[in-house]
N, CA, C and O atoms as CSV, one atom per row, in Angstrom:
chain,resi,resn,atom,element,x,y,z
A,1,UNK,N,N,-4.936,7.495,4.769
A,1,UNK,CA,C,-4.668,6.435,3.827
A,1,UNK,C,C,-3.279,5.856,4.040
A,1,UNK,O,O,-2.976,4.664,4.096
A,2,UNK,N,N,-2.406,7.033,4.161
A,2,UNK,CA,C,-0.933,5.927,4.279
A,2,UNK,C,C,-1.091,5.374,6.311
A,2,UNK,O,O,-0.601,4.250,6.209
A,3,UNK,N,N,-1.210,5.424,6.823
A,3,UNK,CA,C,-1.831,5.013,7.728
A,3,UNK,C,C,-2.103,3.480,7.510
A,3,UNK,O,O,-1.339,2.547,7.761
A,4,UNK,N,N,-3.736,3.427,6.834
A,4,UNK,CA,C,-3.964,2.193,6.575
A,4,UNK,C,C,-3.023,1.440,6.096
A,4,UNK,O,O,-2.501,0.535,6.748
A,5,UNK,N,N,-2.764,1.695,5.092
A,5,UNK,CA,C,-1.664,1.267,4.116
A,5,UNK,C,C,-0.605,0.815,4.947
A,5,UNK,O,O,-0.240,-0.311,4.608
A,6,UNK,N,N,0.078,1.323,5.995
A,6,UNK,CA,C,1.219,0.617,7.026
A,6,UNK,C,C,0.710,-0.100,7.172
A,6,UNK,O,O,0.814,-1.111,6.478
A,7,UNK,N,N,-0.420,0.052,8.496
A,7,UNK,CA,C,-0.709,-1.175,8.927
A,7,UNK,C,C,-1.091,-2.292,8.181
A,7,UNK,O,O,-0.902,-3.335,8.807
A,8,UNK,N,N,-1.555,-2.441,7.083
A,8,UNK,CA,C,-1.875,-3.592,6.076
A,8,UNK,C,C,-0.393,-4.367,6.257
A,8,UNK,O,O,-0.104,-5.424,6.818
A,9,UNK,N,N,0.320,-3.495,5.620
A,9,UNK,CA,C,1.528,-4.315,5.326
A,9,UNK,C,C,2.474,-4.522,6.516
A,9,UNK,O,O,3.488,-5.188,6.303
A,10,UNK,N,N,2.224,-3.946,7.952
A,10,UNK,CA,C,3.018,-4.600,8.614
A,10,UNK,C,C,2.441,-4.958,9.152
A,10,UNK,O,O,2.495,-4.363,10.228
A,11,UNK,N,N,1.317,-6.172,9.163
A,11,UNK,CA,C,0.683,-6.742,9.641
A,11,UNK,C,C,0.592,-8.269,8.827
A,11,UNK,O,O,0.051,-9.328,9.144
A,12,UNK,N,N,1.345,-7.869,7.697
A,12,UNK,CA,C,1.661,-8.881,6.688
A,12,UNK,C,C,3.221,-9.668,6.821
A,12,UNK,O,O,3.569,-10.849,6.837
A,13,UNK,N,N,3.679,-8.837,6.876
A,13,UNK,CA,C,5.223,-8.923,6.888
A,13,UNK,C,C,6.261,-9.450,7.536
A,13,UNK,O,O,5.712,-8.725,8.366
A,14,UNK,N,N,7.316,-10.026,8.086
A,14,UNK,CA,C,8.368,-10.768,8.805
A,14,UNK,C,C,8.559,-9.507,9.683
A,14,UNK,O,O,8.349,-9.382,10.890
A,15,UNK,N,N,9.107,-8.407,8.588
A,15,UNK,CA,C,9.713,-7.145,8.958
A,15,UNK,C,C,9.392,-5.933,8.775
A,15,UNK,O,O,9.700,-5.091,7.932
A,16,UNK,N,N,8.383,-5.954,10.145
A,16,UNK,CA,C,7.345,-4.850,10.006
A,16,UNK,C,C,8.141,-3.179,9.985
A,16,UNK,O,O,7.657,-2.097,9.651
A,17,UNK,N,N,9.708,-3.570,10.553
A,17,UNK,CA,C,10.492,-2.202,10.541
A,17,UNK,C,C,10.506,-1.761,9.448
A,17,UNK,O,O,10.198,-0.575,9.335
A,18,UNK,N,N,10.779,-2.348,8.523
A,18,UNK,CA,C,11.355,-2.172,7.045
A,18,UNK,C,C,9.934,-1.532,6.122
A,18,UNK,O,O,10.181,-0.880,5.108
A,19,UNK,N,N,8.539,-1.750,6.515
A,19,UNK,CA,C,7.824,-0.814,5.561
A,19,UNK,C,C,8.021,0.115,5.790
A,19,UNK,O,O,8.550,0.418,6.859
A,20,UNK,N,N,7.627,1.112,4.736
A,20,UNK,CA,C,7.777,2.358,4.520
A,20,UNK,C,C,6.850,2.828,3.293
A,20,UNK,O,O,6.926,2.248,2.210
A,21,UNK,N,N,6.026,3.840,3.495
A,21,UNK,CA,C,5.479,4.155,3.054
A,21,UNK,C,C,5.747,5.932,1.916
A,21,UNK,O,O,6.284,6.856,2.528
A,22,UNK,N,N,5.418,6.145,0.682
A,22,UNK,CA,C,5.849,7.775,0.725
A,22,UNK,C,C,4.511,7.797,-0.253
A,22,UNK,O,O,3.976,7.043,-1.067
A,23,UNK,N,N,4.249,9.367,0.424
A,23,UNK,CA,C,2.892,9.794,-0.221
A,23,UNK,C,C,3.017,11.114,-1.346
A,23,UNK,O,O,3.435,12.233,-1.050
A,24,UNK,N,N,2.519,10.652,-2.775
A,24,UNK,CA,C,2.932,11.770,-3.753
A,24,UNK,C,C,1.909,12.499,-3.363
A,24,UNK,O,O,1.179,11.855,-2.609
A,25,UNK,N,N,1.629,13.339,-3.517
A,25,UNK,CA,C,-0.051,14.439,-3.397
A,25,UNK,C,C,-0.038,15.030,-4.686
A,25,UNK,O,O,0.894,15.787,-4.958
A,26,UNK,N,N,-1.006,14.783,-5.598
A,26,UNK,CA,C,-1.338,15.268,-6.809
A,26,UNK,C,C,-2.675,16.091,-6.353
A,26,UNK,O,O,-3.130,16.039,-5.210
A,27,UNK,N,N,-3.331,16.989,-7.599
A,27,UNK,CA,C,-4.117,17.756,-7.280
A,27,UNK,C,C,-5.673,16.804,-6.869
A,27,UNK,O,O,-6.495,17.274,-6.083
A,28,UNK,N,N,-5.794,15.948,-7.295
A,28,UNK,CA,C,-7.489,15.342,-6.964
A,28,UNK,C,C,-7.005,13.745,-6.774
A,28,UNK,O,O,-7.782,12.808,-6.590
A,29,UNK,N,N,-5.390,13.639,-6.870
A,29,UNK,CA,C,-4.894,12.099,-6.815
A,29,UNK,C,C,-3.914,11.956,-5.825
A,29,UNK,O,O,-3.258,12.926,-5.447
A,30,UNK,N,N,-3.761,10.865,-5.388
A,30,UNK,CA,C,-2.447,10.469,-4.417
A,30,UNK,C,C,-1.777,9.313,-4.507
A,30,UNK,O,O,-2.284,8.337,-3.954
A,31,UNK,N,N,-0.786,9.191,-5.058
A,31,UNK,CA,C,0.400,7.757,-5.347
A,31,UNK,C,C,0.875,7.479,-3.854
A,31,UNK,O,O,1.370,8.310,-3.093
A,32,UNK,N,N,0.598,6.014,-3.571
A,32,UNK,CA,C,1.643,5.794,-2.312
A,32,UNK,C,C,2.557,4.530,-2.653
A,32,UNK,O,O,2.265,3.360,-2.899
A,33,UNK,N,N,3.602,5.113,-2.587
A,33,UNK,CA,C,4.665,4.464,-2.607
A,33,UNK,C,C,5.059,3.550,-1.557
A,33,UNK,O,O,5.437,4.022,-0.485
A,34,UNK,N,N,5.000,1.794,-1.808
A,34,UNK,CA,C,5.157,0.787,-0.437
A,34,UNK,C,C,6.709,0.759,-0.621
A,34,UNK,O,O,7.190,1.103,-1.701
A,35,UNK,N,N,7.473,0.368,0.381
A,35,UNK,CA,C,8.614,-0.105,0.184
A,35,UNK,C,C,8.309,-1.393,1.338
A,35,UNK,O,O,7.595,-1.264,2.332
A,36,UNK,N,N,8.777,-2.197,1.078
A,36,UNK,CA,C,9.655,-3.417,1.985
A,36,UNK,C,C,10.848,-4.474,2.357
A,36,UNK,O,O,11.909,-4.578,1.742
A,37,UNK,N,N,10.690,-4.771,2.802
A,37,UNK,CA,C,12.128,-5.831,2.668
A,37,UNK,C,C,11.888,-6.507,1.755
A,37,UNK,O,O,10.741,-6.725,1.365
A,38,UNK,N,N,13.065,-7.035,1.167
A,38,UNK,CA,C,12.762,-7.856,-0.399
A,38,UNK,C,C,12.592,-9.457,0.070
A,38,UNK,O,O,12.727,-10.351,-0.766
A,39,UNK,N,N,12.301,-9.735,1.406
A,39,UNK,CA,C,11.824,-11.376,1.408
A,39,UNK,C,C,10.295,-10.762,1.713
A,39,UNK,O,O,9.245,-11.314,1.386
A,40,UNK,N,N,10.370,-10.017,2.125
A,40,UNK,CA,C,8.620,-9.615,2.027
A,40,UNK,C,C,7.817,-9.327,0.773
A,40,UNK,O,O,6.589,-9.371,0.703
A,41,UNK,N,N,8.536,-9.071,-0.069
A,41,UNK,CA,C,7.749,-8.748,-1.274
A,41,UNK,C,C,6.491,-9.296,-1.643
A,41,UNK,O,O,5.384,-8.776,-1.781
A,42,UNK,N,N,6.986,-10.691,-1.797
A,42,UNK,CA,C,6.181,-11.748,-2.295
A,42,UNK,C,C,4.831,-12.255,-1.146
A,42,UNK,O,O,3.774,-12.820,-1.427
A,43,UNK,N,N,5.350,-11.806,0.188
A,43,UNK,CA,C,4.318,-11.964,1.228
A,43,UNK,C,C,2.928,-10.333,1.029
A,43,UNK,O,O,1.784,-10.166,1.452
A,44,UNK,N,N,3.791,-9.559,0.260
A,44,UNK,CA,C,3.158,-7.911,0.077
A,44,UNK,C,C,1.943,-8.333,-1.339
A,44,UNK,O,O,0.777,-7.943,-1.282
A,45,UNK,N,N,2.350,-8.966,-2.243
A,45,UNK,CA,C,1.955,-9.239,-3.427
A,45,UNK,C,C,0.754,-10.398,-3.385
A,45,UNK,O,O,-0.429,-10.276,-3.702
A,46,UNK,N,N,1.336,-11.342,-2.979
A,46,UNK,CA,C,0.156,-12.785,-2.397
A,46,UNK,C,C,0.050,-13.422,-4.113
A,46,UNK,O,O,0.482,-12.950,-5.164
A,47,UNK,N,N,-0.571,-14.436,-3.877
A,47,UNK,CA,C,-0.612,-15.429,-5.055
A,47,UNK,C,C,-1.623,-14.864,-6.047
A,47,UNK,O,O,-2.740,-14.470,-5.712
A,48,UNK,N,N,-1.058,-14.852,-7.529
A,48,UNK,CA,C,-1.910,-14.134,-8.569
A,48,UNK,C,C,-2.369,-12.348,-7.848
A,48,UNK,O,O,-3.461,-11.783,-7.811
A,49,UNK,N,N,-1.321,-12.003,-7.479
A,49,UNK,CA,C,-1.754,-10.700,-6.320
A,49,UNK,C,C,-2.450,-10.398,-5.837
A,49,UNK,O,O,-2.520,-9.219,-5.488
A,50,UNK,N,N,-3.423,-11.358,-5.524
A,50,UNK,CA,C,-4.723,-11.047,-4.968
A,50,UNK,C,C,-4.527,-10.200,-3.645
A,50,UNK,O,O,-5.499,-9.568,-3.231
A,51,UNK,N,N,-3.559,-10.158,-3.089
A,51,UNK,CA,C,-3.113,-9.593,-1.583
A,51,UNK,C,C,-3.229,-7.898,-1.987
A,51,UNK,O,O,-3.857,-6.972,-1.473
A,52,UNK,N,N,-2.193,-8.001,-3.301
A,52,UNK,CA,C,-2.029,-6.555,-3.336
A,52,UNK,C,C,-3.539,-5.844,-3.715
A,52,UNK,O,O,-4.127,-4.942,-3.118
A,53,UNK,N,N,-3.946,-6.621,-4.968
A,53,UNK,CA,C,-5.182,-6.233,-5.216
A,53,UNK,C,C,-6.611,-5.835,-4.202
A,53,UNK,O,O,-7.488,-5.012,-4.465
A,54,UNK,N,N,-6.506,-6.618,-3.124
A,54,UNK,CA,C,-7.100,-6.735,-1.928
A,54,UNK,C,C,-7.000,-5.416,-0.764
A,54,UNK,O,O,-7.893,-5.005,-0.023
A,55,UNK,N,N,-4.986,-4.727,-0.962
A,55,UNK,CA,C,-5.181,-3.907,-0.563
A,55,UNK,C,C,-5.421,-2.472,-1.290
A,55,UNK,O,O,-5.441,-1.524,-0.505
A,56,UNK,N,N,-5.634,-2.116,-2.873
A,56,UNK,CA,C,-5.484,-1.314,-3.516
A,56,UNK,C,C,-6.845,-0.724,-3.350
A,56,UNK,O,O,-6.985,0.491,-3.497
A,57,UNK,N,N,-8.285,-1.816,-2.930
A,57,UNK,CA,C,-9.150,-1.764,-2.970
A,57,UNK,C,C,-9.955,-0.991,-2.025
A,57,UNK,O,O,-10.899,-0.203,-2.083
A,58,UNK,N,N,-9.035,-1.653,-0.916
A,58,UNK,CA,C,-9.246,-0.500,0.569
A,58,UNK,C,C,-9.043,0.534,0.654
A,58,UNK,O,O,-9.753,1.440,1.090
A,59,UNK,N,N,-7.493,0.550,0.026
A,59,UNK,CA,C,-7.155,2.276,-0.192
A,59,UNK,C,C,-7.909,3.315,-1.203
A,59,UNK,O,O,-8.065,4.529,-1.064
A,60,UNK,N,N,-8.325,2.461,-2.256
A,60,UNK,CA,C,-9.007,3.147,-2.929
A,60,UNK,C,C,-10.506,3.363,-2.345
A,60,UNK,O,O,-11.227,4.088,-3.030
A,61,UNK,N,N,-10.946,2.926,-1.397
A,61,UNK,CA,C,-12.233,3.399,-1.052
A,61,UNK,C,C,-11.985,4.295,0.432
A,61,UNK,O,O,-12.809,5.048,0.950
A,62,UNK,N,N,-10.642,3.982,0.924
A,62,UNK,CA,C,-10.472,5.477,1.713
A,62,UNK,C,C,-10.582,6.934,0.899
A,62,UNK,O,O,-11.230,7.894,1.318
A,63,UNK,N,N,-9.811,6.907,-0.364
A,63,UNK,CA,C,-9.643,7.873,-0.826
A,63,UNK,C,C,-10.687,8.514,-1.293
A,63,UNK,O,O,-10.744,9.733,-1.457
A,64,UNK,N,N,-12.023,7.289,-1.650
A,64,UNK,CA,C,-13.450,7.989,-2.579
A,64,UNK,C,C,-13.907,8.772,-1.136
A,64,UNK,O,O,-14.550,9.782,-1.423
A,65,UNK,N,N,-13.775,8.612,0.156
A,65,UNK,CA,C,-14.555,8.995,1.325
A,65,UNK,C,C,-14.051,10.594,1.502
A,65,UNK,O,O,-14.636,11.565,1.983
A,66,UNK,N,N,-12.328,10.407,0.736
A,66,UNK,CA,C,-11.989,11.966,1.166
A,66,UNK,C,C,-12.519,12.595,-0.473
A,66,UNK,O,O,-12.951,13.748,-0.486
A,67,UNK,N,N,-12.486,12.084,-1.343
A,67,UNK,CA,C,-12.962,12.698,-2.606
A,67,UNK,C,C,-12.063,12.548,-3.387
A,67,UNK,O,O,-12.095,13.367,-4.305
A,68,UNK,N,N,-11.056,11.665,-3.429
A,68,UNK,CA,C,-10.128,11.911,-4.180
A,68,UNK,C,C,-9.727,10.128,-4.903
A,68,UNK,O,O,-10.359,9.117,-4.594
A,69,UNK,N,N,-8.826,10.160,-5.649
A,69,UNK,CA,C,-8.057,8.746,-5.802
A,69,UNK,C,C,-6.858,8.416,-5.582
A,69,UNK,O,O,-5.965,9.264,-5.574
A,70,UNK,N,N,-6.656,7.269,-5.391
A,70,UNK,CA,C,-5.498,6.726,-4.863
A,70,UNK,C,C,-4.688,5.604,-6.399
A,70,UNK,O,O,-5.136,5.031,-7.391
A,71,UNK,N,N,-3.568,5.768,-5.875
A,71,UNK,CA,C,-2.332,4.783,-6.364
A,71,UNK,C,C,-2.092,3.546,-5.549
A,71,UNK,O,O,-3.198,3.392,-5.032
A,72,UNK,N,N,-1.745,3.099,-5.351
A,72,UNK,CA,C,-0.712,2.103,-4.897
A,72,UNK,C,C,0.046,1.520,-5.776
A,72,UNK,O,O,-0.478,1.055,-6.788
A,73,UNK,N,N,1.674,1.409,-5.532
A,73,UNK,CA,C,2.770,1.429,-5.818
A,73,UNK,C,C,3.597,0.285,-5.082
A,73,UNK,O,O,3.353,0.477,-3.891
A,74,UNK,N,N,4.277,-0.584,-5.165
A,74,UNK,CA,C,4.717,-2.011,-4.189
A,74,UNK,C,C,5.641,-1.781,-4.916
A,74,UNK,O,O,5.499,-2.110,-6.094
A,75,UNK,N,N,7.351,-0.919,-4.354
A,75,UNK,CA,C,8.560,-0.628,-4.950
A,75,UNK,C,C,9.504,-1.733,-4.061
A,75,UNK,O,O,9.422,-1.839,-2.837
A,76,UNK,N,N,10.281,-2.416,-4.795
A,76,UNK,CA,C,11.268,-3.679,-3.851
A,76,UNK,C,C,12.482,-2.394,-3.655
A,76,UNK,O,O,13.523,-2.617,-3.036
């Protein structure tokens, strides 16, 4: 999942150096924490967030495949 999750967003981004990803591990859950450059933000988010929403969706259906759920988190 954080995997995907990079590549989403640096595939989005000006400054693909600058994502960063951190993975909480809860017992049946997992928070991932995005970071990016702050002119990327708004390229991370997309209009009415449909971008982010778009990617929360993916991640969340990686996570149903391992059995578990996911977070996503978009920290400036």
């Amino acid at each position: 999942m954080k995997e995907l999750l990079e590549y989403l967003a640096k595939s989005l981004v000006d400054h693909p150096d600058a994502v960063n990803v951190t993975v909480v591990e809860g017992e049946k859950s997992v928070i991932l924490q995005l970071r990016v450059a702050p002119d990327d933000v708004g390229k991370v988010i997309g209009k009415n967030g449909r971008i982010a929403q778009a990617m929360r969706v993916l991640i969340k259906a990686a996570a149903v495949k391992e059995g578990r759920s996911a977070i996503v988190e978009i920290i400036d």
